[in-house]
C-alpha positions, 0 to 999 in steps of 0.5 A: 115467890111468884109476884102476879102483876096487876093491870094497868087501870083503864086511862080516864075517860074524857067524861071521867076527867070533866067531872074530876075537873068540874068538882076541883074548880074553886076561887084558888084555881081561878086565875087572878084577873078573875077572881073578882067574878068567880062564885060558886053559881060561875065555877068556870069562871077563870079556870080555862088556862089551868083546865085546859092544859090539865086536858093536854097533860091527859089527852095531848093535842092542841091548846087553842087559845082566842081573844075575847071582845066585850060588846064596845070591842074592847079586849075581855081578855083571852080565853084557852080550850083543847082539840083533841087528837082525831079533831074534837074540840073540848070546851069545858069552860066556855059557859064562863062568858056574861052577855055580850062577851064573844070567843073570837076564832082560835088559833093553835099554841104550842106549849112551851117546855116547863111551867106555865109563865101565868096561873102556874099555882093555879094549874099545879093545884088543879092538875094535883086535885084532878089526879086524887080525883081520878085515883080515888075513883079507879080505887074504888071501881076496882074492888 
């Protein structure tokens, strides 16, 4: 019995992995110190640290990881977000920030081995969406 192999399924577009991303944004994704200004109507709201190395479990390159001010200079906190191989900078999550909240310039972060120290139930719940996401939809653009 001869056995034909299927091909591989195209590896997922940037834009494909947003959306998946996107629609896998919820309250139980969002890291904690957020939580209290995460709704429906701010869906990025907190999630850049899970999505960002969601992004990096897909596309590699670098993490990128920023302070951010409030308008008084106090620290907000930090904001996480990806360059790309080849250069480009992916920001899914930069329309979270309010009036006065400022990205201060980034600085490249090596990802440590193993398991995020923070948000590491959030990341493992939105990487596990991501997937079914993407599987569902190379399923059924395959037939």
């Amino acid at each position: 019995m001869t056995t034909v192999a299927r091909p591989a399924a195209p590896a997922p577009t940037l834009s494909e992995v947003a959306a998946a991303l996107r629609s896998s944004w919820d309250r139980e994704t969002c890291d904690d110190a957020d939580v209290a200004d995460w709704s429906p109507r701010a869906p990025s709201r907190g999630q850049c640290g899970a999505t960002a190395l969601v992004l990096h479990d897909l596309f590699g390159g670098d993490l990128l990881l920023a302070e951010v001010w409030l308008p008084d200079g106090r620290l907000q906190g930090y904001h996480w977000w990806n360059r790309l191989p080849g250069g480009t900078e992916v920001d899914l999550t930069g329309d979270q920030f309010g009036p006065g909240e400022t990205v201060q310039p980034p600085r490249v972060v090596v990802r440590p081995v193993g398991p995020p120290r923070r948000c590491g139930a959030q990341y493992v719940l939105l990487r596990r969406r991501v997937r079914a996401r993407l599987a569902a939809a190379a399923a059924g653009g395959a037939g």
